[in-house]
C-alpha positions, 0 to 999 in steps of 0.5 A: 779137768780136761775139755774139748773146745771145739769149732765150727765150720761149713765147707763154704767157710773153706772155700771163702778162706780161699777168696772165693765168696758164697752164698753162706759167706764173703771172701776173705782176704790174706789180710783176713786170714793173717788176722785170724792166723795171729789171733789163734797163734796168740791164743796157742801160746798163752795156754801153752805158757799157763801150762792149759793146752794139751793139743790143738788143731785145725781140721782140713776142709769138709771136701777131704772128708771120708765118712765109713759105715757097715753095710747090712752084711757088716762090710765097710761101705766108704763114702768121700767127700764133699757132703754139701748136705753137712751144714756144719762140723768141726772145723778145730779144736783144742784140748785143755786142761783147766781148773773149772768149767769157768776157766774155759768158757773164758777162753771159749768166749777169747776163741768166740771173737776170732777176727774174721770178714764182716757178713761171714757166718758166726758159729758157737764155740762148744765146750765138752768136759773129757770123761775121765773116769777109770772104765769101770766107773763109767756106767755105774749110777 
């Protein structure tokens, strides 16, 4: 079964990686950030090695966010960054290919100890399970 293990972020997490503090969370440090880069390096390649990563990224910060919509006239009305209203969106995932639901929240619950600075603000790993079923299956009871 594939899922979609997903993390979160705030634009302020962005620019506390960036060694500027907020309110939300302090700075983080190059050491910090060698350590979260190590442990989600580590991550990548043991489930390349079990043969459970299909892909993984990281997103770029809220501020580069593009956000389309239809006006009543059905034309794109296009929205840029930064959207300081988002408390939290997705900040990473990782598309996997596990066995059972357990196999991935073990690995959910690995990604959940992410090293980072004291006080920085913790968010939950989601786990999503990918709808695989053929089209004509999917609305059928």
């Amino acid at each position: 079964m594939k899922y979609l293990v997903m993390v979160q972020g705030a634009q302020a997490d962005y620019e506390a990686m960036k060694g500027k503090a907020t309110a939300q969370s302090p700075a983080w440090s190059e050491q910090d950030l060698q350590a979260m880069f190590a442990f989600m390096s580590a991550i990548n390649d043991d489930l390349a090695e079990s043969g459970e990563l299909v892909d993984a990224q990281g997103l770029v910060e809220p501020a580069q966010t593009r956000f389309v919509t239809v006006d009543k006239e059905g034309k794109p009305v296009v929205t840029d960054g930064p959207y300081g209203e988002t408390k939290e969106l997705l900040a990473g995932y990782w598309v996997l290919d596990c066995e059972s639901l357990e196999r991935v929240t073990e690995i959910a619950a690995r990604v959940a100890r992410c090293p980072q600075p004291a006080g920085a603000p913790e968010y939950p790993v989601v786990i999503r399970q990918i709808d695989e079923r053929p089209e004509s299956e999917l609305f059928t009871t």
